[in-house]
C-alpha positions as protocol buffer text, in pm:
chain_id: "A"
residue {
  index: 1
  type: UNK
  ca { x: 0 y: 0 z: 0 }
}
residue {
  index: 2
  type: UNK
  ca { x: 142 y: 379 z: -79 }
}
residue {
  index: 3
  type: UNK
  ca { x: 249 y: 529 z: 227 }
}
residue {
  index: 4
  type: UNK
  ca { x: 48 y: 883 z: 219 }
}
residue {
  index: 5
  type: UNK
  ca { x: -310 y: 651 z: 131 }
}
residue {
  index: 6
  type: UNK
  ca { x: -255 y: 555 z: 531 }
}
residue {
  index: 7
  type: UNK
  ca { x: -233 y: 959 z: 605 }
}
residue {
  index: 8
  type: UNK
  ca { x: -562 y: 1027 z: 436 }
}
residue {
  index: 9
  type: UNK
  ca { x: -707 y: 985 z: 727 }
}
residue {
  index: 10
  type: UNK
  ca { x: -524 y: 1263 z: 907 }
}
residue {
  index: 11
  type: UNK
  ca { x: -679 y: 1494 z: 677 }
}
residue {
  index: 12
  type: UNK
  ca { x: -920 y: 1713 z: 814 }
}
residue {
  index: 13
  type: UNK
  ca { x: -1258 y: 1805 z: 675 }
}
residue {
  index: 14
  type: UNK
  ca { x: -1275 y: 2161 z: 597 }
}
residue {
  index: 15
  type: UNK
  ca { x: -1594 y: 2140 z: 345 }
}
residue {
  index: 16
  type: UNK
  ca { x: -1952 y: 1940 z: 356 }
}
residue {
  index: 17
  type: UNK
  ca { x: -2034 y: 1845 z: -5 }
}
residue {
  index: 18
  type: UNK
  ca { x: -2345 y: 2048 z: -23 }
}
residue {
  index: 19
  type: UNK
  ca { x: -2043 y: 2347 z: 90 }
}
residue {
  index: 20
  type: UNK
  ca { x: -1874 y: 2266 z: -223 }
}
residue {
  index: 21
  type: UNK
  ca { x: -2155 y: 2234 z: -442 }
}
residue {
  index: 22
  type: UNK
  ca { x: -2284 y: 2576 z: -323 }
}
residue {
  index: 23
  type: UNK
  ca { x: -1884 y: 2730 z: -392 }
}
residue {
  index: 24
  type: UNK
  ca { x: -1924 y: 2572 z: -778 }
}
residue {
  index: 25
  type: UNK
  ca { x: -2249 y: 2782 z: -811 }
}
residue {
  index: 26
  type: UNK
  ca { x: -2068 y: 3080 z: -678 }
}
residue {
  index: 27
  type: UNK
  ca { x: -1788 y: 3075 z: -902 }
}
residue {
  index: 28
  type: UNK
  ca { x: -2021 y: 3016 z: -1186 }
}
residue {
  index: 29
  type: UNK
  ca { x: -2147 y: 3330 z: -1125 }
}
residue {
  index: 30
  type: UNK
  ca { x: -1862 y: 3543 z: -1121 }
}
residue {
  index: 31
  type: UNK
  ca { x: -1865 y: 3808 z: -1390 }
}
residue {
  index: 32
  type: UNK
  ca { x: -1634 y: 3749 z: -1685 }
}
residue {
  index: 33
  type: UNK
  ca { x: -1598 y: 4041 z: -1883 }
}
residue {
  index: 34
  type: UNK
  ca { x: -1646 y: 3986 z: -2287 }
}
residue {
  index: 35
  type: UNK
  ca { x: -1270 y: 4144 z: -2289 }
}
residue {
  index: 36
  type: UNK
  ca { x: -1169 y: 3884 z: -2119 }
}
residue {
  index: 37
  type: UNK
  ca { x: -1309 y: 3665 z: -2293 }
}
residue {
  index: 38
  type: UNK
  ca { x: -1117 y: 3776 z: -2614 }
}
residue {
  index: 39
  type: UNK
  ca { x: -797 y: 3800 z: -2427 }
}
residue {
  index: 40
  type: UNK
  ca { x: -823 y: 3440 z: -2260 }
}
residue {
  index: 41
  type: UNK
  ca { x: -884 y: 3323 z: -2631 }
}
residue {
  index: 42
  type: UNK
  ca { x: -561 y: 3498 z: -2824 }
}
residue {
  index: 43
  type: UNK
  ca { x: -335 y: 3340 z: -2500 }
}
residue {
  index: 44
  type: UNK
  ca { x: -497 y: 3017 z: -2580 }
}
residue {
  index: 45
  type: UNK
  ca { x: -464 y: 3060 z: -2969 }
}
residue {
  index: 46
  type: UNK
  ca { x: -82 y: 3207 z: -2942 }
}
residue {
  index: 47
  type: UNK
  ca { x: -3 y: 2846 z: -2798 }
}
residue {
  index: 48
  type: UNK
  ca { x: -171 y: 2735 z: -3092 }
}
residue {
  index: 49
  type: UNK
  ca { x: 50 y: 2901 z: -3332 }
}
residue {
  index: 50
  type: UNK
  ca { x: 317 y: 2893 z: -3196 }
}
residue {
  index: 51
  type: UNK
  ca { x: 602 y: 2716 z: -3382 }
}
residue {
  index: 52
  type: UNK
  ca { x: 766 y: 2615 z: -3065 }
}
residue {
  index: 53
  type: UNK
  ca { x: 455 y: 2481 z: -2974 }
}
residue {
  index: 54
  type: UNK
  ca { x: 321 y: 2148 z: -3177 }
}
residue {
  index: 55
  type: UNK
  ca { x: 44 y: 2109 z: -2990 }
}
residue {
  index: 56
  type: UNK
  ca { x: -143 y: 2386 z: -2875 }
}
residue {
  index: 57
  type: UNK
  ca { x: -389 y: 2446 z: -2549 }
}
residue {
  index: 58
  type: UNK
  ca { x: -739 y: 2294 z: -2644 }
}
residue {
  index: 59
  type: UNK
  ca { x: -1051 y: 2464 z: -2620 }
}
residue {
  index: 60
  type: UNK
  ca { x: -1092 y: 2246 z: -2234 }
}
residue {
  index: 61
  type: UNK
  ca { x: -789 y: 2443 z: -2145 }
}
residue {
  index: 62
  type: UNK
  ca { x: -955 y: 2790 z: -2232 }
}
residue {
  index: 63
  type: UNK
  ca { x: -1257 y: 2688 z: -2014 }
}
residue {
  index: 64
  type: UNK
  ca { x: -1054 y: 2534 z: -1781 }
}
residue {
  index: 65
  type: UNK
  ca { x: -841 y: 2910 z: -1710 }
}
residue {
  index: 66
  type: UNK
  ca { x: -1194 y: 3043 z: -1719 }
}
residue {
  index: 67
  type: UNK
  ca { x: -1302 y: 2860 z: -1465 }
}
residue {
  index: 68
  type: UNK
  ca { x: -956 y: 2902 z: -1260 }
}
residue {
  index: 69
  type: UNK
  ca { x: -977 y: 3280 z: -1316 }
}
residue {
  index: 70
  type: UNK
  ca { x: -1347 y: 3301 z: -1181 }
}
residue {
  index: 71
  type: UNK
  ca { x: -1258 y: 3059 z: -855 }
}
residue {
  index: 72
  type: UNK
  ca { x: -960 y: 3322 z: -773 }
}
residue {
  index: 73
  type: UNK
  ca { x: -1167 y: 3625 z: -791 }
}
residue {
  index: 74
  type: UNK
  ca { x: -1416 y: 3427 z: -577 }
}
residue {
  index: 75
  type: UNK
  ca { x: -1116 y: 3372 z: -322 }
}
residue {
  index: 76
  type: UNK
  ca { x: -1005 y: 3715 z: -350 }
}
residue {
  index: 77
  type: UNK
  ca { x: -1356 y: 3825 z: -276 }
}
residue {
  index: 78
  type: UNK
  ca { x: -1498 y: 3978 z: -609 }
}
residue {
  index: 79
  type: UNK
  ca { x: -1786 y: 3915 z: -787 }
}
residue {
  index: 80
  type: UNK
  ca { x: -1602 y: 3979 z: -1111 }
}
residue {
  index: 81
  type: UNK
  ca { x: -1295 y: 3867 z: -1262 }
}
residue {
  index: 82
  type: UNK
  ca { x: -1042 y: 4124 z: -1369 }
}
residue {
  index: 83
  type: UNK
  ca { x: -679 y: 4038 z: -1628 }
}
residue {
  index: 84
  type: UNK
  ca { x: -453 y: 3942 z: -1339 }
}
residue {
  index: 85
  type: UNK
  ca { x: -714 y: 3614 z: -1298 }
}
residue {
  index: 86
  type: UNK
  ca { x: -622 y: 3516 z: -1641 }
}
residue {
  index: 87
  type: UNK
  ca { x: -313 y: 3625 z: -1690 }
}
residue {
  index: 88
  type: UNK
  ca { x: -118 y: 3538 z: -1368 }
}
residue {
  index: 89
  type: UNK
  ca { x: -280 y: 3191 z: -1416 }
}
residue {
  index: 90
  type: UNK
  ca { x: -252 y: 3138 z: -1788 }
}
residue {
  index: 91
  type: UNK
  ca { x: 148 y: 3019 z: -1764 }
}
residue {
  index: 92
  type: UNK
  ca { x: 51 y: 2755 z: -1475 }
}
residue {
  index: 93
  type: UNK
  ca { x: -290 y: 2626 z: -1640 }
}
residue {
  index: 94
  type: UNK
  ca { x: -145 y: 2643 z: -2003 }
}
residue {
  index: 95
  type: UNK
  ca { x: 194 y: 2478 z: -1965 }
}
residue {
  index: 96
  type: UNK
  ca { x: 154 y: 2136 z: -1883 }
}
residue {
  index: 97
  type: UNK
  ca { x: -140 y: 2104 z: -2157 }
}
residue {
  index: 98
  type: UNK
  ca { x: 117 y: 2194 z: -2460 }
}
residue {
  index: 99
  type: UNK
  ca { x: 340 y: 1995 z: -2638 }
}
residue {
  index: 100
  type: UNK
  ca { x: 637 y: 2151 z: -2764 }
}
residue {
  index: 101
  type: UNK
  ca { x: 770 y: 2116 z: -3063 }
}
residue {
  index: 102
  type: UNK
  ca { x: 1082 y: 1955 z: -2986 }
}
residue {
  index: 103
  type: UNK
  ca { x: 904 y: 1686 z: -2794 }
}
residue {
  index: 104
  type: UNK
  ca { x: 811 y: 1586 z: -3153 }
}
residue {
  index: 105
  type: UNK
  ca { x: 1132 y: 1501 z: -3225 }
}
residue {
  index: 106
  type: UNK
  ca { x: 1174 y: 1244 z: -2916 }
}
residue {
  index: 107
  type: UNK
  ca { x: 1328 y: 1506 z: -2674 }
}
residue {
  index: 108
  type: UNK
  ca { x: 1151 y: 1570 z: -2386 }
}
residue {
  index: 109
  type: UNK
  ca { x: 1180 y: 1893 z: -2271 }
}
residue {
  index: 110
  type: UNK
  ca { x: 1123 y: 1968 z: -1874 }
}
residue {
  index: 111
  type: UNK
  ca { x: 833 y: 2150 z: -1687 }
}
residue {
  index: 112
  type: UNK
  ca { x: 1057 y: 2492 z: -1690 }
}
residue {
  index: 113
  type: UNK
  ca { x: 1064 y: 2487 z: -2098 }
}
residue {
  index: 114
  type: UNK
  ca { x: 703 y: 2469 z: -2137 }
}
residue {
  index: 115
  type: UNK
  ca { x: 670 y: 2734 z: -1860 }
}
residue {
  index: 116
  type: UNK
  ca { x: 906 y: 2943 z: -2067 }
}
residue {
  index: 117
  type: UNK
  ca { x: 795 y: 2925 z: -2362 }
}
residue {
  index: 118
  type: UNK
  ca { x: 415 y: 2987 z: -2265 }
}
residue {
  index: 119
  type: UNK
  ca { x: 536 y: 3241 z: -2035 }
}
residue {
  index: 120
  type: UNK
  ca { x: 670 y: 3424 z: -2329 }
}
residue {
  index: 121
  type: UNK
  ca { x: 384 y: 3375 z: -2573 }
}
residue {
  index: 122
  type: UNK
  ca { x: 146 y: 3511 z: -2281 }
}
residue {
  index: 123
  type: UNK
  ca { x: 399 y: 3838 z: -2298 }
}
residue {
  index: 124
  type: UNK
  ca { x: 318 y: 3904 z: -2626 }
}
residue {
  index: 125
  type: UNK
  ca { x: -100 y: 3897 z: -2594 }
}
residue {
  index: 126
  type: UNK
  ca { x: -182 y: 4248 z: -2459 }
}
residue {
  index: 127
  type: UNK
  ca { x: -343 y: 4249 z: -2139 }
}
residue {
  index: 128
  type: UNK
  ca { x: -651 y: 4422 z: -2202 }
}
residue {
  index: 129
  type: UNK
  ca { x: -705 y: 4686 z: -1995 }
}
């Protein structure tokens, strides 16, 4: 057996499911600007052409930073989500759901390549403002 599945146990309880159900609803509802919207899809479509990207983010991955961006404006206490949700989470959410292109070639390239190369695509998409 894995050690840490004997720790789960020691894990406290912080939320009741109905908690976490009501938190989903929540975050649903926090207000994503139509900017936003536009500048979540160019960071998503620079990864897409990219050519040190072969394999760009997917459209999952957009709504997945969506999603991401509303839940940390929820946890920073807003109602609406403002370009530092997206953008300060785009190099985290994005870079472990590209492949680069030298991965095509049988190298595989480590965690802090993808980082830096989305982290440089996602300085090139204006933040709007």
């Amino acid at each position: 057996m894995h050690p840490n599945i004997d720790r789960i146990g020691e894990c406290p309880q912080v939320l009741e499911p109905q908690g976490l159900v009501k938190l989903q609803r929540e975050i649903e509802r926090v207000k994503f600007d139509p900017a936003l919207a536009t500048y979540l899809h160019a960071l998503v479509n620079a990864t897409r052409h990219s050519p040190a990207i072969a394999v760009g983010g997917s459209p999952r991955a957009g709504m997945n930073l969506s999603r991401a961006a509303r839940a940390r404006a929820k946890l920073r206490g807003r109602d609406y989500c403002i370009a530092d949700d997206v953008h300060d989470l785009a190099v985290p959410l994005l870079a472990h759901r590209v492949r680069l292109a030298a991965q095509v070639d049988g190298y595989v390239p480590s965690a802090e390549e993808a980082e830096r190369t989305v982290r440089d695509l996602v300085a090139r998409v204006p933040v709007p403002l």
